[in-house]
C-alpha positions as YAML, in Angstrom:
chain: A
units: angstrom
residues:
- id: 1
  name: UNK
  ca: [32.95, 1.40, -11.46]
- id: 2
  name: UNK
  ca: [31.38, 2.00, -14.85]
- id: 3
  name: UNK
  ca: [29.95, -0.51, -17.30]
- id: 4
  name: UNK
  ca: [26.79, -2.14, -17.64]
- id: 5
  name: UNK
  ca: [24.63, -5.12, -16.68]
- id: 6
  name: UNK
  ca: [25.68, -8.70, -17.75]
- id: 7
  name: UNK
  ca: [24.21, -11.87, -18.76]
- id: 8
  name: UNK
  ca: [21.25, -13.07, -16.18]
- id: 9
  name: UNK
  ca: [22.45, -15.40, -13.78]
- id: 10
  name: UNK
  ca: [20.72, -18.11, -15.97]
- id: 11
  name: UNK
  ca: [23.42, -17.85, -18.00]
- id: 12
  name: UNK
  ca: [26.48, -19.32, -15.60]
- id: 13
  name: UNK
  ca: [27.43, -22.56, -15.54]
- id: 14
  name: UNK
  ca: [29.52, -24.67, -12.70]
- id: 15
  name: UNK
  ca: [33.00, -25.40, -15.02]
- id: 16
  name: UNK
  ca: [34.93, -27.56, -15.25]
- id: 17
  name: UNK
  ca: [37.31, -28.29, -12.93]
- id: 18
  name: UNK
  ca: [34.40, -26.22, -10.74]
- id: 19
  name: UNK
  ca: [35.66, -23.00, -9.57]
- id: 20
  name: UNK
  ca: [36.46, -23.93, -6.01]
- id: 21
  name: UNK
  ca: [39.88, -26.13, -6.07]
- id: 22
  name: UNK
  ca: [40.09, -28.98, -3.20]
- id: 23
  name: UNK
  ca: [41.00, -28.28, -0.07]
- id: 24
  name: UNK
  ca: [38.59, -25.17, -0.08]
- id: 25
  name: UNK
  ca: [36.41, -24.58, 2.93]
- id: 26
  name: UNK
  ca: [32.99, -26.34, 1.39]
- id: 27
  name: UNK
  ca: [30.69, -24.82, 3.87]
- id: 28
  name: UNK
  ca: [28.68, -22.88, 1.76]
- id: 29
  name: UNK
  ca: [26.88, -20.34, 4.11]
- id: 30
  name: UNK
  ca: [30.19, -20.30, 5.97]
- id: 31
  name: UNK
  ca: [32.34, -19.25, 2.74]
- id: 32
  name: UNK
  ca: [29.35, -17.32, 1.26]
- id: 33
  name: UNK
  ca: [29.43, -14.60, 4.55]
- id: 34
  name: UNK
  ca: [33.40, -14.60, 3.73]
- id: 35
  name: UNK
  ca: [32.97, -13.85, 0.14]
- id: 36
  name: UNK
  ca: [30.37, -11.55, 1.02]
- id: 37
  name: UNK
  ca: [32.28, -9.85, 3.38]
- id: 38
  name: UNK
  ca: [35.41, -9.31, 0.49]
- id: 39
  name: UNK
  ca: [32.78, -7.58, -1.90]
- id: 40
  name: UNK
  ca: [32.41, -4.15, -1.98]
- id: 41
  name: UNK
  ca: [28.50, -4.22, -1.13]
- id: 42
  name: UNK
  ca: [27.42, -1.48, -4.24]
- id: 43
  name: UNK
  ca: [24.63, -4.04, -5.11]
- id: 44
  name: UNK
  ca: [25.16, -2.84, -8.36]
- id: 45
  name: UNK
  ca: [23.87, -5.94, -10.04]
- id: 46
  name: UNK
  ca: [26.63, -5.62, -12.90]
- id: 47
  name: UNK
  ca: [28.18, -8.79, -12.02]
- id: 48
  name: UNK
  ca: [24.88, -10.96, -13.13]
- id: 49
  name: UNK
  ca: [23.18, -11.28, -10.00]
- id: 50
  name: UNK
  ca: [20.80, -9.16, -7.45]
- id: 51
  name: UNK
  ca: [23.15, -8.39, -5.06]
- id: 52
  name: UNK
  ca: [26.58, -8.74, -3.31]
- id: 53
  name: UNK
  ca: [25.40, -11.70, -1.49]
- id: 54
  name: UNK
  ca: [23.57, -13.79, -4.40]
- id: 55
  name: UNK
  ca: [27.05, -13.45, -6.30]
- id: 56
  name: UNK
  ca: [29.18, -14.33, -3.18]
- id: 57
  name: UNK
  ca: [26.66, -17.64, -2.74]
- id: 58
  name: UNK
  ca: [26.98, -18.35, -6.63]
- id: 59
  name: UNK
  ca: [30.91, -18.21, -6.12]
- id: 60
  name: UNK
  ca: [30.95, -20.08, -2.74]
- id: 61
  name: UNK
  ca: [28.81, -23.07, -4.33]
- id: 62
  name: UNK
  ca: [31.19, -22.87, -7.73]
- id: 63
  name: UNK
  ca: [28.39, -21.25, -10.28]
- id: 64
  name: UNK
  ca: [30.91, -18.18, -10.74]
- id: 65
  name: UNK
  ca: [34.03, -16.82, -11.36]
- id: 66
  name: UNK
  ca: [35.58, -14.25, -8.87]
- id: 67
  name: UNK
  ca: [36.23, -11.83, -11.95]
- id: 68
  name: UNK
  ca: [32.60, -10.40, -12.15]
- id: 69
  name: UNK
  ca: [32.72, -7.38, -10.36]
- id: 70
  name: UNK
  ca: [34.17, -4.36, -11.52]
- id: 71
  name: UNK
  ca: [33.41, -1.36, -8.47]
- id: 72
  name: UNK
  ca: [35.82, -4.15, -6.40]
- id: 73
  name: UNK
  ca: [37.98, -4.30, -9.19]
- id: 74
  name: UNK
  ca: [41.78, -5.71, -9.85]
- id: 75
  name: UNK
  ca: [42.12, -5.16, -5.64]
- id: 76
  name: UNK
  ca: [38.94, -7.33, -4.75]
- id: 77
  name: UNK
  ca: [40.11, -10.20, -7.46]
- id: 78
  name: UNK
  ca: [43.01, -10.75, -5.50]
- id: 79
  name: UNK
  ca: [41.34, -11.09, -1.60]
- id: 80
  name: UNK
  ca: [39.24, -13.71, -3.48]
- id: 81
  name: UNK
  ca: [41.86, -15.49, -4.77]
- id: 82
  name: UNK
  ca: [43.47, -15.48, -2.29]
- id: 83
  name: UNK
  ca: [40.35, -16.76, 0.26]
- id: 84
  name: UNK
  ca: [40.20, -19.70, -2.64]
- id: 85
  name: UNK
  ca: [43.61, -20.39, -2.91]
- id: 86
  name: UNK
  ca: [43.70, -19.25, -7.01]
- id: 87
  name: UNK
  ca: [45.64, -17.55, -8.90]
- id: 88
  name: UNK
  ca: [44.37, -13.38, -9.94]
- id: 89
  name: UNK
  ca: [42.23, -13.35, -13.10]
- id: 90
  name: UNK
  ca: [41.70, -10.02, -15.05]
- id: 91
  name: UNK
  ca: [38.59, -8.28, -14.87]
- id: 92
  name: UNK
  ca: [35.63, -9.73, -17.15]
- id: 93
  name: UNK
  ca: [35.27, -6.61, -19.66]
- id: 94
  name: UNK
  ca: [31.30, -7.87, -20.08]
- id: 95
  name: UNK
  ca: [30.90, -6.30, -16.42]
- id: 96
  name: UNK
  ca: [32.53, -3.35, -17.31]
- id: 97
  name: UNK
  ca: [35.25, -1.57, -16.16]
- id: 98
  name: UNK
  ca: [37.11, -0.50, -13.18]
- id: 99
  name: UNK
  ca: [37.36, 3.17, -12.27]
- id: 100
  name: UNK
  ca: [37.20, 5.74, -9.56]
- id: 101
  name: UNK
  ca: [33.69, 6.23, -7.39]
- id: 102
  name: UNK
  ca: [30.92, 8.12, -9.26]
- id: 103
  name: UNK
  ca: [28.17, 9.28, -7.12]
- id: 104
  name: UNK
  ca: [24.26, 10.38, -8.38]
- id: 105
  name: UNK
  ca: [23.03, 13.71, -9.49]
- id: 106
  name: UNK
  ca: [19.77, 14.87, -9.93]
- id: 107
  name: UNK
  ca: [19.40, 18.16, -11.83]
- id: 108
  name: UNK
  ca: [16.42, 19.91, -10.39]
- id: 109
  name: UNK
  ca: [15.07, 21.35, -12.75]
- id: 110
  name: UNK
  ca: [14.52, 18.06, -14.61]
- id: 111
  name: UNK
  ca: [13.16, 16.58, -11.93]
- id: 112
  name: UNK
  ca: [9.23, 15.45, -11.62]
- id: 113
  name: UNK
  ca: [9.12, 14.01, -8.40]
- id: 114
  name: UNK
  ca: [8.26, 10.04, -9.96]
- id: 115
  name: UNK
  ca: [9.83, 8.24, -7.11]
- id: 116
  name: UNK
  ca: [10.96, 5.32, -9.69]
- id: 117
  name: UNK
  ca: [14.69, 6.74, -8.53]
- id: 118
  name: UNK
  ca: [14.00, 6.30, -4.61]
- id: 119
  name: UNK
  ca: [12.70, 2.71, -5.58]
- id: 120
  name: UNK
  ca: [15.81, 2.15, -7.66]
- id: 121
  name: UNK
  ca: [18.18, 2.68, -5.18]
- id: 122
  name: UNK
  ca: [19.35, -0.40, -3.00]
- id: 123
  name: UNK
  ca: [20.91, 1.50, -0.12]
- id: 124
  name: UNK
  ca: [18.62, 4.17, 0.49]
- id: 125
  name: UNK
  ca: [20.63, 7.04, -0.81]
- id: 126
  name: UNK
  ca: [17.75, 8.86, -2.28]
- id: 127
  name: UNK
  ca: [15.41, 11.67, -0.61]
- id: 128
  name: UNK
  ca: [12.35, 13.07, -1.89]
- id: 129
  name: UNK
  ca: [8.55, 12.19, -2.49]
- id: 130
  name: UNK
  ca: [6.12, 12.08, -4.81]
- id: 131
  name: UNK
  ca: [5.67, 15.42, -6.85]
- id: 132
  name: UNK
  ca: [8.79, 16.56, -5.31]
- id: 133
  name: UNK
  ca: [12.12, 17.60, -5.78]
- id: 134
  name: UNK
  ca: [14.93, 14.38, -5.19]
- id: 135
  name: UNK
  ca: [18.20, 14.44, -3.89]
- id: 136
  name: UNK
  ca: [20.90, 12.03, -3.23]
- id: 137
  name: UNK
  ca: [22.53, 11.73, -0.67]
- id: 138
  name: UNK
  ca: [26.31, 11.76, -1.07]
- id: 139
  name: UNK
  ca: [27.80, 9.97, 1.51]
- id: 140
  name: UNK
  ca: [25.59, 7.49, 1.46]
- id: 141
  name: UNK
  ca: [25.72, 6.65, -2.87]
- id: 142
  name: UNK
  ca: [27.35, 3.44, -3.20]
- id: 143
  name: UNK
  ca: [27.59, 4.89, -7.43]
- id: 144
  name: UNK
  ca: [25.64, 2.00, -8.60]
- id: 145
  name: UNK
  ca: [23.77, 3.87, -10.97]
- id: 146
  name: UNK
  ca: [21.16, 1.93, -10.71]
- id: 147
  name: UNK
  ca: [18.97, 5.25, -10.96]
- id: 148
  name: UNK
  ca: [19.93, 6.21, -14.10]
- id: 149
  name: UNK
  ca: [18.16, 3.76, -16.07]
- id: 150
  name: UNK
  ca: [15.16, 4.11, -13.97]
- id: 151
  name: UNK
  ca: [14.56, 8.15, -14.20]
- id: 152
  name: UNK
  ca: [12.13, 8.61, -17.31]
- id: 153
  name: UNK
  ca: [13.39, 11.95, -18.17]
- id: 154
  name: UNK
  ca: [16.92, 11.45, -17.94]
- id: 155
  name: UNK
  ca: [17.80, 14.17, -14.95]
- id: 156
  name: UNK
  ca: [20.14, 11.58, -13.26]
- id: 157
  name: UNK
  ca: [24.07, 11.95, -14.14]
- id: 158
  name: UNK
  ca: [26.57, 9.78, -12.38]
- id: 159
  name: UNK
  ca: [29.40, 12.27, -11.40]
- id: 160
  name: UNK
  ca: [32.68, 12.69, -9.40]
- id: 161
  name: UNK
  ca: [32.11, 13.17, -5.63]
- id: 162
  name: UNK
  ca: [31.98, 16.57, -4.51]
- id: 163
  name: UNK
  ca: [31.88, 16.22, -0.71]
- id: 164
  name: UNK
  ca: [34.24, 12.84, -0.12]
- id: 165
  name: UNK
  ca: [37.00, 10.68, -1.69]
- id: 166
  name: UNK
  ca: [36.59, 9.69, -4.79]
- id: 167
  name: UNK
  ca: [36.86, 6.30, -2.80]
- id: 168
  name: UNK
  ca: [35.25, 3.14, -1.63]
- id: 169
  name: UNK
  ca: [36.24, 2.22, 1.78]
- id: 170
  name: UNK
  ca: [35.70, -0.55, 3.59]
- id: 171
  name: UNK
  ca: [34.14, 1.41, 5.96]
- id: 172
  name: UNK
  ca: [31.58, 2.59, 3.20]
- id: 173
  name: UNK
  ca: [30.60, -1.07, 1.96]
- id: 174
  name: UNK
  ca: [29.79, -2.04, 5.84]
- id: 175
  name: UNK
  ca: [27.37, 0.87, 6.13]
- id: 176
  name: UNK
  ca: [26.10, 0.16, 2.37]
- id: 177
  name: UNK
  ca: [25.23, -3.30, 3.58]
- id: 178
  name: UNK
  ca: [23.69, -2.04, 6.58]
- id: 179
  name: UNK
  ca: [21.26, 0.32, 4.36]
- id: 180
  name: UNK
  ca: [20.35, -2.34, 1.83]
- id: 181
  name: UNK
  ca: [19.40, -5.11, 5.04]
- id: 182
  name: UNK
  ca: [17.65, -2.45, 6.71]
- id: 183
  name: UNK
  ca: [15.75, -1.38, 3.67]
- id: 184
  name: UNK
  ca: [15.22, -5.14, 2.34]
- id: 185
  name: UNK
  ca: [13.49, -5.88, 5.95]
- id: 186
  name: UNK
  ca: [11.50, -2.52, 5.81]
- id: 187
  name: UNK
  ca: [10.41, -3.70, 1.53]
- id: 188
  name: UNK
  ca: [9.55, -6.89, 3.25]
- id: 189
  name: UNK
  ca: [7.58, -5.88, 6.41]
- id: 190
  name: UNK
  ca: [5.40, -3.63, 3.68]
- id: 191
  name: UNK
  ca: [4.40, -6.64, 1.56]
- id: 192
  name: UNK
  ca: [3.37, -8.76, 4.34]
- id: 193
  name: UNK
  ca: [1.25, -6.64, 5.48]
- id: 194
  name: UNK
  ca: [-0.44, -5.53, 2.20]
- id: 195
  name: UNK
  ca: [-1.17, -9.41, 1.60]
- id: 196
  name: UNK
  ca: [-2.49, -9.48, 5.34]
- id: 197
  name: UNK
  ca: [-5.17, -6.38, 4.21]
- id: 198
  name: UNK
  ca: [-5.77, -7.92, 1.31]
- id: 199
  name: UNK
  ca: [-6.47, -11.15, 3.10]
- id: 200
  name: UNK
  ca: [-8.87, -9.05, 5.60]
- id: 201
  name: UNK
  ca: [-11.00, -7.26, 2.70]
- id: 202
  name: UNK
  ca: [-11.46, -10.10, 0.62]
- id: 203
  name: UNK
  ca: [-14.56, -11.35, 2.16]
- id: 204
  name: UNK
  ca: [-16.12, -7.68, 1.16]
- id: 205
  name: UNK
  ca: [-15.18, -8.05, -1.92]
- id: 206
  name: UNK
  ca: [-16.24, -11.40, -3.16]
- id: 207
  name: UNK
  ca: [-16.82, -12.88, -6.75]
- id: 208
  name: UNK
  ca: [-20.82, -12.45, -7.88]
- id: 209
  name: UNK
  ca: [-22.42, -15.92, -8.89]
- id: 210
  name: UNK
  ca: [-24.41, -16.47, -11.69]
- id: 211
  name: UNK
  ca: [-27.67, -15.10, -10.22]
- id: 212
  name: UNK
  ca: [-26.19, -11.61, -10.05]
- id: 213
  name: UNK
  ca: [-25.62, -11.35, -6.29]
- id: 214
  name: UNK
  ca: [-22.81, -11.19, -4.04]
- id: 215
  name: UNK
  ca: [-21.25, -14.41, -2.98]
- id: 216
  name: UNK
  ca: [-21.20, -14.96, 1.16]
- id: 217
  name: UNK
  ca: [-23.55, -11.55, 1.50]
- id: 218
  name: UNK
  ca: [-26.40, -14.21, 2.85]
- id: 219
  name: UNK
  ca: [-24.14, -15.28, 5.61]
- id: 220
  name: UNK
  ca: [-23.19, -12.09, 6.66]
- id: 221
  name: UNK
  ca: [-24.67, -10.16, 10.03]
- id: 222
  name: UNK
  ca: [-27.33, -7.31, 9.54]
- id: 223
  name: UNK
  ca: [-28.52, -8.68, 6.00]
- id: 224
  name: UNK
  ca: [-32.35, -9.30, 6.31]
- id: 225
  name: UNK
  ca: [-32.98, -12.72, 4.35]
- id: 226
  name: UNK
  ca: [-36.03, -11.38, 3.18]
- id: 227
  name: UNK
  ca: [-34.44, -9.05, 0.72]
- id: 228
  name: UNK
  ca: [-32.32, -11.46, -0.55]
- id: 229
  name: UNK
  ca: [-33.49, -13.20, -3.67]
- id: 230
  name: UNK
  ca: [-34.26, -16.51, -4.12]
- id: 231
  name: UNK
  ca: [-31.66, -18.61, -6.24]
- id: 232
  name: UNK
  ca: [-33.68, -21.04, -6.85]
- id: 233
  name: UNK
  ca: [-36.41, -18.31, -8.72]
- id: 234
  name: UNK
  ca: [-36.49, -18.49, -12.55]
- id: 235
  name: UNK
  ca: [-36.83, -15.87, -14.85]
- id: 236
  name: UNK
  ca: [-40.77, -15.28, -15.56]
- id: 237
  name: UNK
  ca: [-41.29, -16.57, -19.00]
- id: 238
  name: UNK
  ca: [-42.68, -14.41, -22.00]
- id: 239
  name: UNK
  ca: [-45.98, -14.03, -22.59]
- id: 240
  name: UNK
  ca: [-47.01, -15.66, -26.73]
- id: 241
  name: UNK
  ca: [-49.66, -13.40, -26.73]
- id: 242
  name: UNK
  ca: [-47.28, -9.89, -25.80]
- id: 243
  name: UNK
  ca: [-43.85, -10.69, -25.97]
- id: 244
  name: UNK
  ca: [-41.14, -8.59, -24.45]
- id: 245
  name: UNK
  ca: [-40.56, -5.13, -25.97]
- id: 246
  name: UNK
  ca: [-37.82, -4.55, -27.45]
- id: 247
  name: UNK
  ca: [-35.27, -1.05, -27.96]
- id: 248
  name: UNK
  ca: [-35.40, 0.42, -32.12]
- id: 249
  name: UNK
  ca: [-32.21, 0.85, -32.44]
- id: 250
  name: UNK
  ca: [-32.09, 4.65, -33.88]
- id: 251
  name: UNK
  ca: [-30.29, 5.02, -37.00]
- id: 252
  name: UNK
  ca: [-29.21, 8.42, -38.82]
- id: 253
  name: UNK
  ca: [-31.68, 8.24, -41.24]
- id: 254
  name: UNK
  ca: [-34.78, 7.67, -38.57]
- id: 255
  name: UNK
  ca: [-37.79, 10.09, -38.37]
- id: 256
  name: UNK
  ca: [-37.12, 12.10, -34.49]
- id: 257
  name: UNK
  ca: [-33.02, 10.33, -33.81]
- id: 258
  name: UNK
  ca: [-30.94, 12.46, -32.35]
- id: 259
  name: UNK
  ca: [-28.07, 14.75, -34.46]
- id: 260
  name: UNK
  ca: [-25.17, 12.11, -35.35]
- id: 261
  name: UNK
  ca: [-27.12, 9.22, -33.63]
- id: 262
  name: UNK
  ca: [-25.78, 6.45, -36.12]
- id: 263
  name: UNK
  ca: [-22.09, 8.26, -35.55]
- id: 264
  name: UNK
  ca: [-20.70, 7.82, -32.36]
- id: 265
  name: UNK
  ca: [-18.34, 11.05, -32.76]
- id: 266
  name: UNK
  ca: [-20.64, 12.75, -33.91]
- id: 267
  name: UNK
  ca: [-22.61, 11.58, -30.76]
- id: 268
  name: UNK
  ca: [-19.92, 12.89, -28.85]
- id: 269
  name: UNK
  ca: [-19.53, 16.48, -30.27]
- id: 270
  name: UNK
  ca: [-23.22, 17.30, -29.66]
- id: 271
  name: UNK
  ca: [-23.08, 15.69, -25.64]
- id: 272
  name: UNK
  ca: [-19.81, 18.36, -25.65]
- id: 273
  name: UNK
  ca: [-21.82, 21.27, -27.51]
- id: 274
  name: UNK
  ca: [-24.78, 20.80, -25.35]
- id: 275
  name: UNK
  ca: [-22.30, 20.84, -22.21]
- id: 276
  name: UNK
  ca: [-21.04, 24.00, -22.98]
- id: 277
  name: UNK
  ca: [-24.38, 25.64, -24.27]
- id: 278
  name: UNK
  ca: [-25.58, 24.70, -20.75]
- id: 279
  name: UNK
  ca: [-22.95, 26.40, -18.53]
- id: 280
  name: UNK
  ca: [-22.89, 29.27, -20.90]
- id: 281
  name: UNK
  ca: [-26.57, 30.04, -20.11]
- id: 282
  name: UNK
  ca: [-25.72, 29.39, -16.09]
- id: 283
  name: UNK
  ca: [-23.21, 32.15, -16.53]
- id: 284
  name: UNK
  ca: [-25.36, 33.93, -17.98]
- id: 285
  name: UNK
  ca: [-28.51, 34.21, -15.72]
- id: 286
  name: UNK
  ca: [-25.94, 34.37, -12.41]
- id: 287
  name: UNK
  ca: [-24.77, 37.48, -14.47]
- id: 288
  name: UNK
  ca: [-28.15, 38.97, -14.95]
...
């Protein structure tokens, strides 16, 4: 089950002949669920696609090859070729490589408690929150290591399992797909109804127009219209005979400008020293 990502999806293209031979069941939501149902459910993404079931619908409507996924290896090659009627293919070696089940560690003493592994995982598998401790879960790891890339200090190591078979059941791919629905729906649920708040607080929080004030705050209940201004009111104009002051801008070199006016670090330092001057002489009189 090791190896890494491949191409993008983008990057498959039907062939020709197309990968389906005739007399192949050309339903493709019906042969899609059977495909699906063949694939080992890791939704570990190394085949090219984001998921089991986008790479069983790329097969089912002849975009793919059934030699793309390496945790169902040599074994789940041949129950697709055989659902298609083909011949076995070898393994693509851009997928990676078939091997024995490798589950997720997190070394705890690495860990900062980021979350970016729990958001990682497709099936759940990870506990923890934020600014705590992680922990997979083993029975549940389908090994896609799709953690390990995502952990910014590198405390995740994909090892042999300590508690089970170093096995993927069928058993374990029907409770994997389970997870990943149930988590999908729950990921799904939480967007809708952050775009419903946002939808319910955008009134509050409307653009400005060009007169400075709040767009729709006129229209809205307990604002007295006599302290809103008038859009139609211009700007007074400026008198010839005194026209508008204006700031000096201090320089370094003016008469009464502050230390390291003209420098803006050196503006800094002194706002900093003056800070500190300040709480020192608090200290001081609560000391007295």
């Amino acid at each position: 089950m090791n190896g890494s990502r491949s191409p993008a999806p983008d990057s498959f293209a039907p062939a020709t002949p197309p990968y389906l031979p005739q007399g192949v069941d050309q339903d493709a939501d019906a042969l899609a669920a059977r495909i699906d149902a063949i694939l080992p459910q890791t939704q570990c993404t190394k085949c090219g696609f984001d998921g089991c079931r986008p790479y069983a619908e790329a097969i089912a409507a002849g975009q793919a090859p059934i030699d793309r996924c390496p945790p169902g290896g040599s074994a789940g090659i041949a129950k697709l070729a055989a659902l298609l009627g083909r011949a076995p293919v070898p393994l693509d070696p851009s997928c990676g490589s078939e091997g024995p089940l490798r589950v997720a560690h997190i070394d705890p003493s690495l860990c900062i408690g980021c979350t970016r592994c729990i958001s990682a995982c497709p099936v759940d598998a990870i506990i923890g929150a934020a600014r705590r401790m992680h922990t997979v879960a083993e029975a549940m790891c389908s090994g896609c290591d799709l953690c390990v890339p995502a952990c910014p200090v590198d405390c995740i190591v994909m090892i042999p399992p300590r508690a089970r078979e170093a096995r993927w059941t069928d058993e374990d791919a029907q409770a994997a797909r389970q997870r990943f629905e149930r988590r999908r729906s729950r990921l799904e649920a939480e967007r809708s109804e952050n775009e419903r708040r946002l939808e319910r607080y955008a009134p509050r929080t409307a653009p400005r127009t060009a007169s400075g004030t709040a767009s729709g705050i006129a229209s809205q209940p307990g604002v007295p219209q006599a302290f809103m201004p008038d859009p139609r009111a211009q700007p007074p104009a400026a008198d010839a005979t005194h026209p508008p002051e204006r700031c000096s801008q201090p320089t370094g070199g003016s008469a009464g400008a502050p230390p390291g006016a003209g420098d803006p670090d050196a503006r800094r330092r002194a706002l900093i020293d003056a800070a500190v001057r300040r709480a020192r002489e608090r200290l001081a009189a609560v000391g007295r």
